[in-house]
Structures are given as structure tokens and as C-alpha cells.
C-alpha positions in Angstrom: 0.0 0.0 0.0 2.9 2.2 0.8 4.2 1.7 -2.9 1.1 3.0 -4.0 1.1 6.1 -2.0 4.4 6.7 -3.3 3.8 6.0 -6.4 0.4 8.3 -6.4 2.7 11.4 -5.1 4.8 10.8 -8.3 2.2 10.9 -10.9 1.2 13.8 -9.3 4.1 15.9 -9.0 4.7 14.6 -12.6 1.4 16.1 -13.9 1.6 19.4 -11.7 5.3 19.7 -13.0 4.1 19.2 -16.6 1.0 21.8 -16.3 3.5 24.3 -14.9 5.6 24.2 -17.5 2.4 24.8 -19.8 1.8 28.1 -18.2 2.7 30.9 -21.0 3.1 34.8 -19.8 1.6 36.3 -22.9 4.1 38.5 -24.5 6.3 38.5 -22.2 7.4 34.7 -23.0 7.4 35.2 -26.4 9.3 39.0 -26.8 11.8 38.9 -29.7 12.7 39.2 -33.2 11.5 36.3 -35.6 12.4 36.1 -39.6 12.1 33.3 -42.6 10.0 33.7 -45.0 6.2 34.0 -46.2 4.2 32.4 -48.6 1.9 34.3 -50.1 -1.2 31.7 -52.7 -3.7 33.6 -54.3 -5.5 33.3 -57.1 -3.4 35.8 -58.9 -0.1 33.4 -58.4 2.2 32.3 -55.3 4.6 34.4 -54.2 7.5 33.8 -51.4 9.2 37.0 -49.9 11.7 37.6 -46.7 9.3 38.7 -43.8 10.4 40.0 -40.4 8.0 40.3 -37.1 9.2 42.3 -33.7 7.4 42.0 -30.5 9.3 43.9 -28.2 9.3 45.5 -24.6 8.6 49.5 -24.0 8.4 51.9 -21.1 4.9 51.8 -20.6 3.0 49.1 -19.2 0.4 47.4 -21.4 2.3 48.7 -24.4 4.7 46.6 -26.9 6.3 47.2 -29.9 4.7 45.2 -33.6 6.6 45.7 -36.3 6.1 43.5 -39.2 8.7 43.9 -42.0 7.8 42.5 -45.8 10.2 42.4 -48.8 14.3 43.5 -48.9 15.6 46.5 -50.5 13.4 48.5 -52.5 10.8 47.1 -52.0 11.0 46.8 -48.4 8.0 47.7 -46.4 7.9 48.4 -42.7 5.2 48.7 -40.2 5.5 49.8 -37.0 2.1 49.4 -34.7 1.8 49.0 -31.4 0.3 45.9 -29.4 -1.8 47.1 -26.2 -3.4 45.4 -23.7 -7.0 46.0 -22.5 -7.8 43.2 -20.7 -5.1 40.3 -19.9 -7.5 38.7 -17.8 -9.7 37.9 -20.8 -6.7 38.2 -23.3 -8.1 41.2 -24.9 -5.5 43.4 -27.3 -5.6 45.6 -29.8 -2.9 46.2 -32.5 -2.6 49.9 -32.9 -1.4 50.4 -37.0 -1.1 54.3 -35.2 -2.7 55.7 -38.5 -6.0 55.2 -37.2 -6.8 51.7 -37.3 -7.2 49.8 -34.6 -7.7 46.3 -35.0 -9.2 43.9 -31.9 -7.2 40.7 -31.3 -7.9 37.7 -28.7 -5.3 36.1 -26.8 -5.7 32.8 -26.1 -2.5 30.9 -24.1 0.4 31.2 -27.4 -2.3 32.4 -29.8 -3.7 35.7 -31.2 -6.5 35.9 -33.2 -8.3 38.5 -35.0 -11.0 38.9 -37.7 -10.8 42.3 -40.2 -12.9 43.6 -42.8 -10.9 45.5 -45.3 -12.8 47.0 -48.7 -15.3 44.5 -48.5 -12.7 41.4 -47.7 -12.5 39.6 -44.7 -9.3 39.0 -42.9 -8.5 36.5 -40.5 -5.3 36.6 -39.1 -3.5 33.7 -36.3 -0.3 33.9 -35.2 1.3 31.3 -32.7 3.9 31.4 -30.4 6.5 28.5 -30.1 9.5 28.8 -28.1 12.1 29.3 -30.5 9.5 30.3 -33.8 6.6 31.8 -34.6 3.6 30.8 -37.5 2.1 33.9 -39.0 -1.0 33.3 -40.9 -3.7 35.2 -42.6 -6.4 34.5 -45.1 -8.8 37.0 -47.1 -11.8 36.4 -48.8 -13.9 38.8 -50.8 -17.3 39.4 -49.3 -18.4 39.8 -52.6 -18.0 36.0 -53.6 -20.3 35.0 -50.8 -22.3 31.6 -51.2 -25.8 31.8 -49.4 -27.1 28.3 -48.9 -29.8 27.3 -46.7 -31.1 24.1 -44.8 -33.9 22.3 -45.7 -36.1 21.5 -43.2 -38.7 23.9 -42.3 -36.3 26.7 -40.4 -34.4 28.0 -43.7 -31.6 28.7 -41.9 -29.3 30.2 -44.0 -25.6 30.1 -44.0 -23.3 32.3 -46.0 -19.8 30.6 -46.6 -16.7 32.7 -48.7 -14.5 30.9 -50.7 -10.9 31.7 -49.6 -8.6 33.9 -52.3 -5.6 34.6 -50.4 -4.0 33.0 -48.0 -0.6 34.1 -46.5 2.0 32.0 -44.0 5.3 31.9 -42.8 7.4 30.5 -40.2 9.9 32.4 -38.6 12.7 31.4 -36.4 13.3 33.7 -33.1 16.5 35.3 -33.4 
């Protein structure tokens, strides 16, 4: 019986050791500079160009750097926003494109999502956190090429489904 006691203790210390580890600080686990490369597939052609994302530390609490860089040379393109928390409780954050825009993301453990409409296209963006890389992702479909369907029982309920045009990933190793 004493074997089993000890042997109890163990698989628990095991599991409360492994949901420890599990626990993510979101940013601050995952500040840093990341770069490789992103795939663009549309239906205009694929495309593959260098791609650079900074989440970084400032001065004032609740406030981080987001800089996403596209392209080399001269046709490098730079954009600096700004992530800020509203609500880490609930994992609310906004990215702050400081021209105006602000765009409402959710935080879930090593994952931010957010969902955009830009000149009639949807936007939906996901980027996850690893320890030593990040995935970018984001997808766009014109709301314009929207397929209304509906069931057929006696409710009609309808659904609206968009085929996706663009979608746009990358995986980038933290510096």
C-alpha cells in the first residue's frame, strides 16, 4: 500500500510539474525578433518574400512594440504598430497600426486571433507562439464572392460561406 502512496505522489508531482511548465506569460514569453519567409497563394499566383515580425518591450505598461517587415531592398515595407493590452485577464488586445486603425485581437494561451474587414474582404489573421519560432497566418476572402445556402427543413436557416482567395503564411525562427 505504501508503494502505492508513493507511487500516487509521483504521478502527481509529474502532472503538476508538466501543467507548470504549460503556463505561457503572454508576451512576455514570447518578446523577440522572428524572420524566414512568407508564402503568399492567391489566385493571382504564389509568391514567397523575406518577412520579419518584432514584438518587443517598452516603457509603458500594457504597451509593446509590432513591427512587421515585408520584402528587402526597394521594396521593403515596414510597419510599426503597437500591441496594447486591454484586458489580460480575458486576453483582450488591440494592435494599434497608429494611422487610425485599430484592429481587436484575442489572446488565447500562445495564440492571437483577429478577424478584419478590409474593402469589402475579410481578414483573418492567427499567429502562434513557439518557443524558439513563430507561424504567422492570414487568409482573405472577398465578401463579394459569398455563397448563401440554406437548410432544408422547415427553419431555412441560411448560411453564407466565402471561398478563400488569399492565404498568406510563414514560419519564422526567433533570433
Amino acid at each position: 500500500m505504501r508503494n502505492f502512496h508513493i507511487l500516487l505522489l509521483a504521478v502527481l508531482f509529474s502532472i503538476s510539474a508538466v501543467s507548470q511548465e504549460k503556463l505561457v506569460q503572454f508576451p512576455d514569453d514570447f518578446f523577440g525578433i522572428y524572420t524566414g519567409m512568407l508564402q503568399i497563394s492567391s489566385d493571382k499566383g504564389n509568391q514567397i518574400l523575406p518577412m520579419e515580425f518584432q514584438l518587443l518591450a517598452t516603457d509603458t505598461a500594457g504597451k509593446y512594440t509590432y513591427t512587421l517587415v515585408y520584402g528587402e531592398g526597394e521594396t521593403k515595407q515596414i510597419r510599426y504598430y503597437s500591441l496594447l493590452e486591454k484586458n489580460k485577464a480575458t486576453g483582450a488586445y488591440v494592435v494599434d497600426e497608429n494611422n487610425g486603425i485599430i484592429l481587436d485581437d484575442k489572446v488565447q494561451d500562445n495564440r492571437m486571433y483577429a478577424v478584419f474587414e478590409v474593402n469589402d474582404t475579410l481578414l483573418t489573421t492567427f499567429i502562434t507562439f513557439e518557443a524558439d519560432h513563430m507561424i504567422f497566418e492570414i487568409i482573405a476572402t472577398s465578401k463579394n464572392d459569398k455563397r448563401v445556402t440554406y437548410t432544408e427543413d422547415e427553419d431555412k436557416i441560411e448560411v453564407i460561406s466565402y471561398p478563400i482567395s488569399t492565404i498568406q503564411r510563414a514560419v519564422l525562427k526567433k533570433l
